[in-house]
C-alpha positions in Angstrom: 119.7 73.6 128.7 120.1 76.5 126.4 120.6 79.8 127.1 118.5 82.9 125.7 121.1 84.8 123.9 120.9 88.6 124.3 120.9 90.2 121.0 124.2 92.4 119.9 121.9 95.7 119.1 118.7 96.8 121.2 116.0 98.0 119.8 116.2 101.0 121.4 119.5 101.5 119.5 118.3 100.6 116.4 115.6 103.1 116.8 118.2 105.7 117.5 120.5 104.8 114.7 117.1 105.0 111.7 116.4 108.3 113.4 120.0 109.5 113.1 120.0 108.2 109.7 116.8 109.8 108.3 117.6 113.3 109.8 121.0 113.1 107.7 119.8 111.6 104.6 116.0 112.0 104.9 112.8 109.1 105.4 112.3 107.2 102.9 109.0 109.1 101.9 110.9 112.1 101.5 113.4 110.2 98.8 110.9 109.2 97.0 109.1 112.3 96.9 111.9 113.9 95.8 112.5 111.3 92.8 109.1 112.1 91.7 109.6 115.4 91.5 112.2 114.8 89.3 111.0 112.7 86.7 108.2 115.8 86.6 110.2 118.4 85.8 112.0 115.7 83.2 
């Protein structure tokens, strides 16, 4: 008889948290848009 354990972070939270993340520190796409820039100017 075992229980269904409820995970410790929702989804919806995660969500929330990679949006909070990417507004402070930009998507991924962005970074590596960036990057490439970079190396052209190099």
């Amino acid at each position: 008889m075992s229980k269904k354990k409820k995970p410790l972070l929702t989804d919806e939270f995660l969500d929330e948290l990679a949006n909070e993340i990417n507004q402070l520190y930009g998507t991924p796409d962005e970074q590596n848009d960036e990057k490439k820039n970079e190396e052209k100017e190099n």
